[in-house]
Structures are given as structure tokens and as C-alpha cells.
Backbone of each chain as nested JSON, in Angstrom:
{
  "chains": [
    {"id": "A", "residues": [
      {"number": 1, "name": "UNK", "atoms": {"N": [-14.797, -47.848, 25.06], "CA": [-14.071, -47.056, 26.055], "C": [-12.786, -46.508, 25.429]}},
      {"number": 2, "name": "UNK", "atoms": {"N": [-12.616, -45.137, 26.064], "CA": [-11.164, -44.781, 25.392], "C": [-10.032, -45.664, 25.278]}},
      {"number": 3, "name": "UNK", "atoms": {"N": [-9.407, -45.51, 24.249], "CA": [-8.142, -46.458, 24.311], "C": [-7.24, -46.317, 25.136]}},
      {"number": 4, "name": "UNK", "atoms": {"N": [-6.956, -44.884, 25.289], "CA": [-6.12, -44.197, 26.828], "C": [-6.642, -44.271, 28.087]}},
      {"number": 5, "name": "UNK", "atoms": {"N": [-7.787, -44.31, 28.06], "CA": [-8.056, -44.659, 29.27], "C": [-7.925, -46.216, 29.618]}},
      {"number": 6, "name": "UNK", "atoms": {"N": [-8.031, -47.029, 28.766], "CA": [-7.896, -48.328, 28.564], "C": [-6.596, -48.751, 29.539]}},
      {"number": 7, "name": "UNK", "atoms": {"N": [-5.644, -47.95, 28.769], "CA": [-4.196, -48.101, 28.844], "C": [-3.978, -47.632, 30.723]}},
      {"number": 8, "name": "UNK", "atoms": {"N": [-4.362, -46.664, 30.964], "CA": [-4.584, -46.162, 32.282], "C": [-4.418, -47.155, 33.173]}},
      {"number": 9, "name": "UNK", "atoms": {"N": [-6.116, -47.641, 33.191], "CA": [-6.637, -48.677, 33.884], "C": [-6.241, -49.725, 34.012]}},
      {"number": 10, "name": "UNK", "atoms": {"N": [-5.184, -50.564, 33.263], "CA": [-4.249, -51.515, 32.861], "C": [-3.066, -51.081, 33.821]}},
      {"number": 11, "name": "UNK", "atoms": {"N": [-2.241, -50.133, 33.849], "CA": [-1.384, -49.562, 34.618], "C": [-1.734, -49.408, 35.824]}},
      {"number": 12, "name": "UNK", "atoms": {"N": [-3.21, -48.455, 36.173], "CA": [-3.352, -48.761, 38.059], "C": [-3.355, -50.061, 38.241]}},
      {"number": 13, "name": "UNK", "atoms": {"N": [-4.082, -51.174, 37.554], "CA": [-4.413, -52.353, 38.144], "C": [-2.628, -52.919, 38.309]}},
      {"number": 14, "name": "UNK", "atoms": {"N": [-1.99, -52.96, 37.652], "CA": [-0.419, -53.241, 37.733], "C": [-0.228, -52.559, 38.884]}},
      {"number": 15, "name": "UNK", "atoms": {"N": [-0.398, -51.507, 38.791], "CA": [0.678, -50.847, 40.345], "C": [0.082, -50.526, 41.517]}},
      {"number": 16, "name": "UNK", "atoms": {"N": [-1.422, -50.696, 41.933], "CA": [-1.856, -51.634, 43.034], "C": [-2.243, -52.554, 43.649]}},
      {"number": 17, "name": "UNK", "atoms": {"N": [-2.49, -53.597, 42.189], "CA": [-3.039, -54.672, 42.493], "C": [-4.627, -54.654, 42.35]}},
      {"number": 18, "name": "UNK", "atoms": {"N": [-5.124, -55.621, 41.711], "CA": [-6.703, -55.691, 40.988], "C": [-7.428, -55.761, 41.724]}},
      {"number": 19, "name": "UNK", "atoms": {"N": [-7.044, -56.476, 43.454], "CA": [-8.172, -56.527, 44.145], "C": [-7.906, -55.115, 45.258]}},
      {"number": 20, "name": "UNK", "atoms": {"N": [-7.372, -54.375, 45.174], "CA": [-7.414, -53.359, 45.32], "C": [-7.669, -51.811, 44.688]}},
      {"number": 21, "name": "UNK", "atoms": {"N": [-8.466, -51.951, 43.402], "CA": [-8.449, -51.139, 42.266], "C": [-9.905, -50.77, 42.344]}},
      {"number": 22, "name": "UNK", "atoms": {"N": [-10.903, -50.569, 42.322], "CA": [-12.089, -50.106, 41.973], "C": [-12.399, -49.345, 41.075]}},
      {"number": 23, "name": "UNK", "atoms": {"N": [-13.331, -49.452, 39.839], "CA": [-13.696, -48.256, 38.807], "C": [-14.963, -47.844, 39.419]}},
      {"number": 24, "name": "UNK", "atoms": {"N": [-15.091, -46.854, 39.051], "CA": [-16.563, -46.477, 38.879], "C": [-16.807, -45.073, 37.778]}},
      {"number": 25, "name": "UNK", "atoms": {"N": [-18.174, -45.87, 37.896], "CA": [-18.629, -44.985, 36.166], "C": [-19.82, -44.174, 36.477]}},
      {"number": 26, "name": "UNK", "atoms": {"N": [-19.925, -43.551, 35.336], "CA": [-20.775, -42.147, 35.677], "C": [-21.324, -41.801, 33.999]}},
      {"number": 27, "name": "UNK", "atoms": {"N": [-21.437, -42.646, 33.303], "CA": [-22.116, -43.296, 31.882], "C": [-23.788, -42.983, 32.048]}},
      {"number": 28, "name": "UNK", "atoms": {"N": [-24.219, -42.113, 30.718], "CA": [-25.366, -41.567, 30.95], "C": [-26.24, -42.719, 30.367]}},
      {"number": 29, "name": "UNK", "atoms": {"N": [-25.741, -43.617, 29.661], "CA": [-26.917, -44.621, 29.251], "C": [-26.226, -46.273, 29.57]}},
      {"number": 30, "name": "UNK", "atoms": {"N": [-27.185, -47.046, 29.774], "CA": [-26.774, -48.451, 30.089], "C": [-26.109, -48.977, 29.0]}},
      {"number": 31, "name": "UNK", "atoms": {"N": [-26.041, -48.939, 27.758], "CA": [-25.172, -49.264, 26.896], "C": [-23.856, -49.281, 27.15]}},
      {"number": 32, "name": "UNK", "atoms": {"N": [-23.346, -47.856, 27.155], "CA": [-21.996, -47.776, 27.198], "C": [-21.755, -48.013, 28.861]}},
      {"number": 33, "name": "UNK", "atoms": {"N": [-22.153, -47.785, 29.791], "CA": [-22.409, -47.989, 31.164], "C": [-21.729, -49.712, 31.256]}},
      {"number": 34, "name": "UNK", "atoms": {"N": [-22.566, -50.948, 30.435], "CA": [-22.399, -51.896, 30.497], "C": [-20.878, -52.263, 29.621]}},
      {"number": 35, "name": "UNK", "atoms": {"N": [-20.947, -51.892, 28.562], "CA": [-19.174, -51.887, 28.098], "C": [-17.918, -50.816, 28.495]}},
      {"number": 36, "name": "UNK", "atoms": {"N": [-18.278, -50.304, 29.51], "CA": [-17.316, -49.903, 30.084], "C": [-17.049, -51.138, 31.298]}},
      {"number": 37, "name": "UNK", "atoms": {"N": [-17.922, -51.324, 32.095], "CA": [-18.106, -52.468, 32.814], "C": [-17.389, -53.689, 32.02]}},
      {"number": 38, "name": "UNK", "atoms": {"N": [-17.617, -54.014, 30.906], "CA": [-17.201, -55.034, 30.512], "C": [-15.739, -55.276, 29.907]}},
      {"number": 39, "name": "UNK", "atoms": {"N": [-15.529, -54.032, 29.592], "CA": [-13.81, -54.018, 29.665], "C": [-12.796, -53.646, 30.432]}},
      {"number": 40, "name": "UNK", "atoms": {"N": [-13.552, -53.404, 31.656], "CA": [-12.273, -53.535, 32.535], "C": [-12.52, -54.706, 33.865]}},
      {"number": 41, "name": "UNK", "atoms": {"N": [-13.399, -55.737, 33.103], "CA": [-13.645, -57.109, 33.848], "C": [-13.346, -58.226, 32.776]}},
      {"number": 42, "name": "UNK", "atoms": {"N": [-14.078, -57.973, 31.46], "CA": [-13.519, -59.185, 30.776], "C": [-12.597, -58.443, 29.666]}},
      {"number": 43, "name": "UNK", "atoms": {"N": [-12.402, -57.666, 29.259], "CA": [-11.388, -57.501, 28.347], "C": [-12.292, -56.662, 27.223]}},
      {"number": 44, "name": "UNK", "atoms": {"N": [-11.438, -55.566, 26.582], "CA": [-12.285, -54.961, 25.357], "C": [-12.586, -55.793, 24.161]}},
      {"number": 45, "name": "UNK", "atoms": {"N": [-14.34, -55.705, 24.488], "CA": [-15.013, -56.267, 23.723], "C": [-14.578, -56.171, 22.022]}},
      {"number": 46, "name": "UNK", "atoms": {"N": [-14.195, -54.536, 21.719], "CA": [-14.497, -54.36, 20.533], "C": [-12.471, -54.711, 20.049]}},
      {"number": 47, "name": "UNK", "atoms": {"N": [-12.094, -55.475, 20.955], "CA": [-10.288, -55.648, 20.337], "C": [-9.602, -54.589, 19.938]}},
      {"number": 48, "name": "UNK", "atoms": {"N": [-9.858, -52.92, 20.492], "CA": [-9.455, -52.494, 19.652], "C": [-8.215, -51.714, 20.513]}},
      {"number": 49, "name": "UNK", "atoms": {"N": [-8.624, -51.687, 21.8], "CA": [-7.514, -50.899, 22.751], "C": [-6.375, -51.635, 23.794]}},
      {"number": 50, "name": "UNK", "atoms": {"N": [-5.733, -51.615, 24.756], "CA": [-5.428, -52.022, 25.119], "C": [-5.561, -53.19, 26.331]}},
      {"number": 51, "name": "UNK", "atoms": {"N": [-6.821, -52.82, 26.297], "CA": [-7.594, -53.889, 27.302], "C": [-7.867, -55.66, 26.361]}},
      {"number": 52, "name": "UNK", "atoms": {"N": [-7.632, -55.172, 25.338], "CA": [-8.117, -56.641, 24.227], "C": [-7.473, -57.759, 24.691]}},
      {"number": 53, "name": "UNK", "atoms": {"N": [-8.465, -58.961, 25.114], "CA": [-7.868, -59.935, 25.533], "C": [-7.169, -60.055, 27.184]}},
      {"number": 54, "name": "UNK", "atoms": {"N": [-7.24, -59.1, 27.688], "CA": [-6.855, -58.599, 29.265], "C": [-7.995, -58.598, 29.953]}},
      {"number": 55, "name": "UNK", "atoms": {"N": [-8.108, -59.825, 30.937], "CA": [-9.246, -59.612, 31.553], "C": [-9.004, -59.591, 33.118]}},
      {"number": 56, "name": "UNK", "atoms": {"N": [-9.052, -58.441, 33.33], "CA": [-8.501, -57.66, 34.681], "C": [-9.677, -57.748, 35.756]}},
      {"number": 57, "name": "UNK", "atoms": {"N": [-10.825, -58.843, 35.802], "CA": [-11.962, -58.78, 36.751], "C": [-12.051, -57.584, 37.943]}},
      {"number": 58, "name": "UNK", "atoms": {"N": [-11.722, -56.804, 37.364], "CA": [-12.08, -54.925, 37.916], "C": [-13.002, -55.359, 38.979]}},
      {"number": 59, "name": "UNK", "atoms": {"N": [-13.694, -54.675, 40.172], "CA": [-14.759, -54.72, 41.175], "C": [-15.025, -53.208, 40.103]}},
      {"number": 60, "name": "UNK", "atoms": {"N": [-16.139, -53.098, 39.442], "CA": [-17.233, -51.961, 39.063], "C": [-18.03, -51.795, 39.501]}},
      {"number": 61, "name": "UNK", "atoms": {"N": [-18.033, -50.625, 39.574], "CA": [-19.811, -50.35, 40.134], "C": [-20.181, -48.946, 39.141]}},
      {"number": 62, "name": "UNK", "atoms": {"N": [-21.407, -48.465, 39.024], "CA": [-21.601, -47.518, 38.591], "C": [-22.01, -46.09, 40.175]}},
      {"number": 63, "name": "UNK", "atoms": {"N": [-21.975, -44.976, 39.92], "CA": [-21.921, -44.277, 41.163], "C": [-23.256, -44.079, 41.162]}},
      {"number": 64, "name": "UNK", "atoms": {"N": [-24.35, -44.644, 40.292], "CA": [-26.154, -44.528, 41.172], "C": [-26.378, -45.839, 41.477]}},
      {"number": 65, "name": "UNK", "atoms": {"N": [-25.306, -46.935, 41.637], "CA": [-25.947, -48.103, 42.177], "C": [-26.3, -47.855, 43.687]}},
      {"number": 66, "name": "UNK", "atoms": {"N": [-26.762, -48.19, 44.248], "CA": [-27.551, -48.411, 45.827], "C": [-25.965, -48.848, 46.764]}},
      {"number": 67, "name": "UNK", "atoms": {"N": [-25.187, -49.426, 46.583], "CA": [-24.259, -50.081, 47.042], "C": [-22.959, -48.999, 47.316]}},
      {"number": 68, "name": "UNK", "atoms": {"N": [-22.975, -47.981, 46.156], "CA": [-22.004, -46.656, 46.017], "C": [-22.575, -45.766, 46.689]}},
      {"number": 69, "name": "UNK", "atoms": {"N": [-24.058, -45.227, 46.551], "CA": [-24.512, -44.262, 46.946], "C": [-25.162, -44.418, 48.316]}},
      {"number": 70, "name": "UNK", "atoms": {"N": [-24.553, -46.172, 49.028], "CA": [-24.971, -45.323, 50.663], "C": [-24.007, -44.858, 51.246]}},
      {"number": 71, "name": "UNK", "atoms": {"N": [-23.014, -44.796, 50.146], "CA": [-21.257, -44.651, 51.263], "C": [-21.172, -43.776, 51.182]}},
      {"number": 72, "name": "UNK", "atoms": {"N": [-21.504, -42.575, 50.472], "CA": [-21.188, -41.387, 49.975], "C": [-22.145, -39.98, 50.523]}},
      {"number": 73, "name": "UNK", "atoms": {"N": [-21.671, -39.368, 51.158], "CA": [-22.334, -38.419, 52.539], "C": [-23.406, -37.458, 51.398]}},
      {"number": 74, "name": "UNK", "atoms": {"N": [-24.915, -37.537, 52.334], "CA": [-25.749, -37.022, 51.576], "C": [-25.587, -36.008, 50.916]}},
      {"number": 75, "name": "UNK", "atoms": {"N": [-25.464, -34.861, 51.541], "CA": [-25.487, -33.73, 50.676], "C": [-24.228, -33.672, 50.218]}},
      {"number": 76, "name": "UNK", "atoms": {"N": [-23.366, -34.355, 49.783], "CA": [-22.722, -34.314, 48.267], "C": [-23.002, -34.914, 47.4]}},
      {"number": 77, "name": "UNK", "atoms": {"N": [-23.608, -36.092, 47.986], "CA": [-24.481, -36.48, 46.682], "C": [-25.587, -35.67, 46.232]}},
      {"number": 78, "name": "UNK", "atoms": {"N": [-26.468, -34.968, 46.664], "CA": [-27.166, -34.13, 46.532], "C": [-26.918, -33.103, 45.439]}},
      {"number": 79, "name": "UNK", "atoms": {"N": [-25.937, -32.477, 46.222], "CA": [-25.077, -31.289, 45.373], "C": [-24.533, -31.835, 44.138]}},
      {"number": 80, "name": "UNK", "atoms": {"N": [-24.237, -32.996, 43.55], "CA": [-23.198, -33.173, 42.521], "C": [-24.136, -34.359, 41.303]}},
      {"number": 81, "name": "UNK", "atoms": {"N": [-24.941, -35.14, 42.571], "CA": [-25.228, -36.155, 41.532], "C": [-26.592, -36.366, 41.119]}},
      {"number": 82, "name": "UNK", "atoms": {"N": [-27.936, -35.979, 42.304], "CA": [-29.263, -35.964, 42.509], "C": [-29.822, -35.119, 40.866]}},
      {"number": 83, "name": "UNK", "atoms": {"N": [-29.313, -34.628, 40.718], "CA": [-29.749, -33.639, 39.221], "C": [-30.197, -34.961, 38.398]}},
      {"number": 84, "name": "UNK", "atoms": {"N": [-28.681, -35.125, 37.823], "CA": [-28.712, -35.799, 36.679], "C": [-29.419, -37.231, 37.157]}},
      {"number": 85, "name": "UNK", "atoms": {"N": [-29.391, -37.738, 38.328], "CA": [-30.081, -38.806, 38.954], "C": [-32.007, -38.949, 38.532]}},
      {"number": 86, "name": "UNK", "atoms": {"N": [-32.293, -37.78, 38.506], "CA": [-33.757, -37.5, 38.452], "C": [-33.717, -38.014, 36.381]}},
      {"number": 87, "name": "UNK", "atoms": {"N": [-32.8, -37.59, 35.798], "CA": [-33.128, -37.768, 34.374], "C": [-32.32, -38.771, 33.138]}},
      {"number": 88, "name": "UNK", "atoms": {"N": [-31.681, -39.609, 33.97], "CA": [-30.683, -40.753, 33.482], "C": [-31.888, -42.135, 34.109]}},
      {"number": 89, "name": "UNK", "atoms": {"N": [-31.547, -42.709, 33.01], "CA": [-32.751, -44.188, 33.062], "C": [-31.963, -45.292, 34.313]}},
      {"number": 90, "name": "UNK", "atoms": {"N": [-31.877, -45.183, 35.414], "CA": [-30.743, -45.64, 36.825], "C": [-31.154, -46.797, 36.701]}},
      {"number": 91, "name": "UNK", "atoms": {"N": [-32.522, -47.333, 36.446], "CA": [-32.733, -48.923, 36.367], "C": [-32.281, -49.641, 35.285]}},
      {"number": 92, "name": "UNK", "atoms": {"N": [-32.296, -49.299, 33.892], "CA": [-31.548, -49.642, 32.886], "C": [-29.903, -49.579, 33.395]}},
      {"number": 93, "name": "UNK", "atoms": {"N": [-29.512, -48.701, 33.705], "CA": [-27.831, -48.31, 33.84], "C": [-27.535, -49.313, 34.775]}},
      {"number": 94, "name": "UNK", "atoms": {"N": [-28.14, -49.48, 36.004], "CA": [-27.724, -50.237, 37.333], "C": [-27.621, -51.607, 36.555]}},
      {"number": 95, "name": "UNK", "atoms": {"N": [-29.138, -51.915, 36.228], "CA": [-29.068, -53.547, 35.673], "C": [-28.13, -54.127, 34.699]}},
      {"number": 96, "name": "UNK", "atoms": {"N": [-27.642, -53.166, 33.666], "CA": [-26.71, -53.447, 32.665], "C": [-25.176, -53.824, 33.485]}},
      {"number": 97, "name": "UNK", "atoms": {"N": [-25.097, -52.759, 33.962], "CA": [-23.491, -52.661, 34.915], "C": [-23.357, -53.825, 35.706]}},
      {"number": 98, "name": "UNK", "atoms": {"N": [-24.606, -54.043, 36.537], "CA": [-24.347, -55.141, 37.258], "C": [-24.57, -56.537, 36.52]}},
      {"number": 99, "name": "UNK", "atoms": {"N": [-25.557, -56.657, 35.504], "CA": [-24.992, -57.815, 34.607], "C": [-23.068, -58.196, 34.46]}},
      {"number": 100, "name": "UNK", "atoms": {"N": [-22.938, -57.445, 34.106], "CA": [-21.601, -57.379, 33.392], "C": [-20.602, -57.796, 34.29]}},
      {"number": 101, "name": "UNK", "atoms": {"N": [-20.515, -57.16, 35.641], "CA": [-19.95, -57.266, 36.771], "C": [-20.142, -58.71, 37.489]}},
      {"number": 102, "name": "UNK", "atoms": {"N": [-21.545, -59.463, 37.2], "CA": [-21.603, -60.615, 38.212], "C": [-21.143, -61.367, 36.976]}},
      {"number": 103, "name": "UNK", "atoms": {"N": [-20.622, -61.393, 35.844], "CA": [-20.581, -62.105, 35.069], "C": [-19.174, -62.176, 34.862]}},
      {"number": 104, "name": "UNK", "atoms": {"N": [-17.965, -61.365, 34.888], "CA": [-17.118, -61.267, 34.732], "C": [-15.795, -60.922, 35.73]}},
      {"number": 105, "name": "UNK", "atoms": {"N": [-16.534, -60.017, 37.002], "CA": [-15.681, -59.461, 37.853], "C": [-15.531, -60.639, 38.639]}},
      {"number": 106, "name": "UNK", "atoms": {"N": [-13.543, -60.736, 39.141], "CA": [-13.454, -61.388, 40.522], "C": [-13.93, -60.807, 41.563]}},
      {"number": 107, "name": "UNK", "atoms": {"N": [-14.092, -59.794, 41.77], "CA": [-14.365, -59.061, 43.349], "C": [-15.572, -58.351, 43.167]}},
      {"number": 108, "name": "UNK", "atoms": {"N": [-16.917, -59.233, 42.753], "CA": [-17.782, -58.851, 42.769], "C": [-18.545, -58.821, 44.223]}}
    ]},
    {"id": "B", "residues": [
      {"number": 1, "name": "UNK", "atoms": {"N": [-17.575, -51.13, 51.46], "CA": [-17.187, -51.664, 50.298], "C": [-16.558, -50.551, 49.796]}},
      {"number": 2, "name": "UNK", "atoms": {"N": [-16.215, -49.437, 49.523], "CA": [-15.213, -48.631, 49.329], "C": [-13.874, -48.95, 50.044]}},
      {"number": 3, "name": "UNK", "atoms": {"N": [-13.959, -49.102, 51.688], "CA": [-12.78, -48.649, 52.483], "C": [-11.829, -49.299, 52.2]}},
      {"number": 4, "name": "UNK", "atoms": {"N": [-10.454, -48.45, 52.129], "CA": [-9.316, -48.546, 51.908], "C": [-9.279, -48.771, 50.429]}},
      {"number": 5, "name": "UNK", "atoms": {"N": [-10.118, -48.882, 49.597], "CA": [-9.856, -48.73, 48.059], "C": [-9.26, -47.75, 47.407]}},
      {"number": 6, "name": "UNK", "atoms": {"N": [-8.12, -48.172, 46.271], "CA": [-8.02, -47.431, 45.346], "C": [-9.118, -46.944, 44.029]}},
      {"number": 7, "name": "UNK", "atoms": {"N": [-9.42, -45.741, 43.773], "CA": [-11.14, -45.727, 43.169], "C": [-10.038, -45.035, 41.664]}},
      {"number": 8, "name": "UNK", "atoms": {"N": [-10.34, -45.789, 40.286], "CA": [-10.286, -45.289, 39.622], "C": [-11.888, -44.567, 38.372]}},
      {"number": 9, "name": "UNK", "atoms": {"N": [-12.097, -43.14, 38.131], "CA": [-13.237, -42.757, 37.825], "C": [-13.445, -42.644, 36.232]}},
      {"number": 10, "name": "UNK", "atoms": {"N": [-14.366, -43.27, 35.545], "CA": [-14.668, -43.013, 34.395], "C": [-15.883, -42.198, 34.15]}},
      {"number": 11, "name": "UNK", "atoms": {"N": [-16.203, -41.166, 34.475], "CA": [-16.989, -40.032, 34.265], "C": [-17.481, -40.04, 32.773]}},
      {"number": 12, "name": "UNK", "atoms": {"N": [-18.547, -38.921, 32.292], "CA": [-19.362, -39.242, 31.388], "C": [-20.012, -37.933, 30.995]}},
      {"number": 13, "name": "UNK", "atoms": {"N": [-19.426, -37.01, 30.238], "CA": [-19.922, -36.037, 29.759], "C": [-21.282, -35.277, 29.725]}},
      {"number": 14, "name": "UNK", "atoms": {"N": [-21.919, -36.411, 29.536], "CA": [-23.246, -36.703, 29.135], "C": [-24.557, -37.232, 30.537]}},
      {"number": 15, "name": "UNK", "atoms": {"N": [-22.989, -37.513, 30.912], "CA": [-23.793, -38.281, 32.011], "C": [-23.594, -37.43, 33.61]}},
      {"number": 16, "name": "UNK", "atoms": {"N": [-22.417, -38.312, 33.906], "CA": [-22.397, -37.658, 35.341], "C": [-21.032, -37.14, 35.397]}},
      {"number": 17, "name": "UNK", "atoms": {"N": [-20.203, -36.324, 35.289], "CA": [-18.915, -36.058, 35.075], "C": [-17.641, -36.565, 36.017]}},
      {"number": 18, "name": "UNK", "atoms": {"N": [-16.433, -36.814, 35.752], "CA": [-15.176, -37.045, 36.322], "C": [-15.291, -36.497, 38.098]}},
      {"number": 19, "name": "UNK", "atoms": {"N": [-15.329, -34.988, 37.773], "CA": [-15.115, -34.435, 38.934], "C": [-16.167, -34.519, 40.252]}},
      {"number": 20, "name": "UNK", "atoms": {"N": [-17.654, -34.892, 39.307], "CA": [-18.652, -34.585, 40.227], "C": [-18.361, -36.052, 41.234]}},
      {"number": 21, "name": "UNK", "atoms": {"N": [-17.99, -37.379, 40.865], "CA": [-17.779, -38.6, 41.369], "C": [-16.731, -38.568, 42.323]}},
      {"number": 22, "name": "UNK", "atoms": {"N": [-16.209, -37.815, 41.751], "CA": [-14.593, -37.493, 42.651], "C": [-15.063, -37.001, 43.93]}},
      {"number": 23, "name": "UNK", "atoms": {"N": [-15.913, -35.974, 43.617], "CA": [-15.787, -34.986, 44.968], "C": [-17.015, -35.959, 46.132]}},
      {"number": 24, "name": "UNK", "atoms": {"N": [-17.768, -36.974, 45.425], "CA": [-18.303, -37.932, 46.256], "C": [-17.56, -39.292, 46.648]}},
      {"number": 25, "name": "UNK", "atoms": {"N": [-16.738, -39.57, 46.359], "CA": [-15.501, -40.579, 46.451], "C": [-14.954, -40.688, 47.559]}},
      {"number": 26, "name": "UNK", "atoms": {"N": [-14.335, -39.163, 47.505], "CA": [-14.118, -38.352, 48.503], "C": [-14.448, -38.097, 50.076]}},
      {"number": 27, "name": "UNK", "atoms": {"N": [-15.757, -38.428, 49.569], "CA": [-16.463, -38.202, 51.064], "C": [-16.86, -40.051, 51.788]}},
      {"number": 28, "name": "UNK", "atoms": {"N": [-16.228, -41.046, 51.0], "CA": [-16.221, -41.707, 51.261], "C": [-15.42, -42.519, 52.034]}},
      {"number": 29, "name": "UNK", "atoms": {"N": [-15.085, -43.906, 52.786], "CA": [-13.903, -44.555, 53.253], "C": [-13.005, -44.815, 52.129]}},
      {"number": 30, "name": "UNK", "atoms": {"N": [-13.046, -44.555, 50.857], "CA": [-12.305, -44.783, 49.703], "C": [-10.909, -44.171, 50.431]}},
      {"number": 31, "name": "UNK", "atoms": {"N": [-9.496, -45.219, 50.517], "CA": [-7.929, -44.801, 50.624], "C": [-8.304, -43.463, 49.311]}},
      {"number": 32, "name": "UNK", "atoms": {"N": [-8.209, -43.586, 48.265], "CA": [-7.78, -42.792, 47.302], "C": [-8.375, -42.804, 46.13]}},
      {"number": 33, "name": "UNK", "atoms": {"N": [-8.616, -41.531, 45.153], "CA": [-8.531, -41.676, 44.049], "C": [-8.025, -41.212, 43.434]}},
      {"number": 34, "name": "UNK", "atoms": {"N": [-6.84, -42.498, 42.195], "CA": [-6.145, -42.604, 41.779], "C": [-5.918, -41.911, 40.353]}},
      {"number": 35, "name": "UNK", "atoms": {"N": [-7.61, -42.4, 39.733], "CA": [-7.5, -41.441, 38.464], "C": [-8.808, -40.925, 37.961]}},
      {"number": 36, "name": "UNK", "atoms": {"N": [-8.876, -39.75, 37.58], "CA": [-10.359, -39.139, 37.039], "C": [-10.449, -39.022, 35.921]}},
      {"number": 37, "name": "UNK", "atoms": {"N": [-11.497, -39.066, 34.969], "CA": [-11.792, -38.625, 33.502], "C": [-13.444, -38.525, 33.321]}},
      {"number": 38, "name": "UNK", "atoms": {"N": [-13.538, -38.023, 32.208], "CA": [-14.438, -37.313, 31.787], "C": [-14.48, -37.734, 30.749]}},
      {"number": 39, "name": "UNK", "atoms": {"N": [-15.278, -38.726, 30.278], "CA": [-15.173, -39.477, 28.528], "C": [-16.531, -38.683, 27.864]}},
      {"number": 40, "name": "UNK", "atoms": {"N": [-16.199, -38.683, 26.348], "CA": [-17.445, -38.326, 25.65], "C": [-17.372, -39.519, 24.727]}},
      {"number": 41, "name": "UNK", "atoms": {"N": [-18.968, -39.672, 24.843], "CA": [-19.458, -41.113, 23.789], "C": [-20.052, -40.466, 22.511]}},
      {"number": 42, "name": "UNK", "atoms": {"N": [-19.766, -39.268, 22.186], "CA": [-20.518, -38.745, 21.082], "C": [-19.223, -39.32, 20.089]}}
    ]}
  ]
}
């Protein structure tokens, strides 16, 4: 994950509070899907940004999990996300993210 | 499970972008979102 964005995400969680913070991701493959997940719940994996060793148990979700996408009024999801929905692997992506999340997040 | 959240967005070039999440966020009980981006994994 970006290092700036790293740094970001470190700063909202400071200035609203972690159990009030939510990420969500929009990662075209479960790989990076799952280490984005994993550094802003257990800390960057790869030590290299500012998340290293900061483990901010983030609530993640990715935005094609089932849990995001019933909150979110149909036809904008339609319009914005149904495309790329039809050609991104959502069972790989979902399962990775949510590994990561029941494993690491407080506000899972 | 959104309501009253602060939503920060990590979007995905490749994937599903910053803005497109936003503008569904949006339409949610989500309080706010706080920050958007658009990462590339290339």
C-alpha cells in the first residue's frame, strides 16, 4: 500500500478515532485487496511505510462484499460498480479481505 | 453497518476507482467520507 496513503490512514484513525474510521477498498485482485486489508488492521506487512508495526484494527471491507453492497442504493451501484463487478474474481477478493479482517480487525 | 461512519476509500486503478466508491458511499448512512484515492499496483 502507498506509503502516503499509509500515513493518511494513520492520521484519520488519530483524529476520529478507530472505531469510528472505516476503509474500504476497490483492489482489482485479492492479493493486494488482502494487504491492503492487512495493513490497516495489523500493521504493514512489508515494514516499509508508516503503518510498520501500527496495528490500527481498521473495520475493512472491500466495496463488492455482500455486507457494503446492500447499503448502497441500487442504481448507483449499477452505474459505477456492476461493470467491473461482472470481470474482477469477487470470490477470491471477498475471501482474501475477509480473511484478513476476521483475523486482525477490532471492529470486525 | 455504515451509519454514522467515517469511510476512508482506497480505490484501485485497475480495479474499481476512488471516485466510483465515493459516489456509492454516498448514497449510503455513511456520516462522511473523509478521504479518497485512487492507487495503482502496477
Amino acid at each position: 500500500m502507498d506509503l502516503e496513503n499509509q500515513a493518511r490512514i494513520k492520521e484519520l484513525a488519530e483524529e476520529h478515532g478507530k472505531e469510528n474510521l472505516m476503509v474500504i477498498l476497490g483492489g482489482a485482485e485479492a492479493e493486494a485487496s488482502g494487504l491492503a486489508c492487512e495493513t490497516v488492521t495489523n500493521g504493514d506487512p512489508t515494514f516499509a511505510g508508516p503503518l510498520a508495526g501500527v496495528q490500527l484494527g481498521l473495520s475493512c471491507y472491500h466495496v463488492l462484499e455482500p455486507e457494503i453492497k446492500s447499503e448502497i442504493n441500487d442504481d448507483i451501484y449499477e452505474d459505477q460498480i456492476s461493470m467491473m463487478e461482472m470481470v474482477l474474481d469477487v470470490e477470491d477478493i471477498v475471501k482474501e479481505t475477509k480473511k484478513y479482517r476476521k483475523m486482525y480487525s477490532d471492529f470486525a | 453497518m455504515l451509519e454514522g461512519k467515517k469511510v476512508a476509500i482506497l480505490g484501485d486503478r485497475d480495479g474499481i476507482p476512488g471516485p466510483a466508491i465515493k459516489e456509492c458511499i454516498e448514497s449510503t448512512e455513511a456520516d462522511e467520507v473523509v478521504f479518497t484515492t485512487t492507487e495503482c499496483f502496477v
